[in-house]
Phi, psi and omega in degrees: 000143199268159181281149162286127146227099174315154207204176146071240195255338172295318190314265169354324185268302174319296165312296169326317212268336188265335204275333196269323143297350181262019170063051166067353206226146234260141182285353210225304178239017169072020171291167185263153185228093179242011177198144165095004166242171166272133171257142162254145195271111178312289156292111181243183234289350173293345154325305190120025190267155181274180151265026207286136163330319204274334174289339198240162170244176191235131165234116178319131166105220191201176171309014187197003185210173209025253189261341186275338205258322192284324163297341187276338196279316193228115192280338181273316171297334174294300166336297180311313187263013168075016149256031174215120184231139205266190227260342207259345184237190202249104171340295230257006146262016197239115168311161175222161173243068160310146198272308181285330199230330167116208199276121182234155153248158185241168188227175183279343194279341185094020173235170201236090192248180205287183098309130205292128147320125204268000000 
């Protein structure tokens, strides 16, 4: 399946749906992010990861500083907390361990639901 990548005003509209569930605030240690932050892509794009809602997260920092520079630094613990997804599965089937909500799945829509307990 080819990845989605987005231009323009959908991009913009992606962005909006992930920075408005995530309160503005970095999925991973919860600073308010209103300049400086990054959306990361869980599947990346070195992968085949999209722009799909359910792929990116809102994070402090850049590929190389703050919470965005720490997932990229530590590949198994990011995994482990489902912000890092591997090649072979579909974002919007991988729990993530959210700072604001506990363990969610995100969907294409911008929400978040609980995750099923294993």
């Amino acid at each position: 399946m080819k990845s989605l990548r987005l231009t323009g005003r959908k991009l913009t509209e992606r962005n909006r749906l992930i920075d408005s569930r995530e309160m503005q605030c970095c999925a991973r240690c919860g600073v308010e992010i209103w300049n400086n932050g990054s959306r990361h892509h869980r599947k990346l794009r070195s992968r085949g990861g999209g722009d799909e809602v359910s792929n990116g997260v809102l994070l402090c920092g850049s590929g190389t500083t703050g919470c965005h520079g720490w997932v990229h630094a530590h590949p198994d613990e990011a995994t482990a907390l489902g912000l890092i997804v591997s090649r072979w599965a579909n974002p919007a089937d991988v729990p993530l361990l959210h700072v604001l909500y506990g363990w969610v799945l995100l969907n294409d829509e911008g929400t978040a639901t609980p995750a099923p307990t294993i």
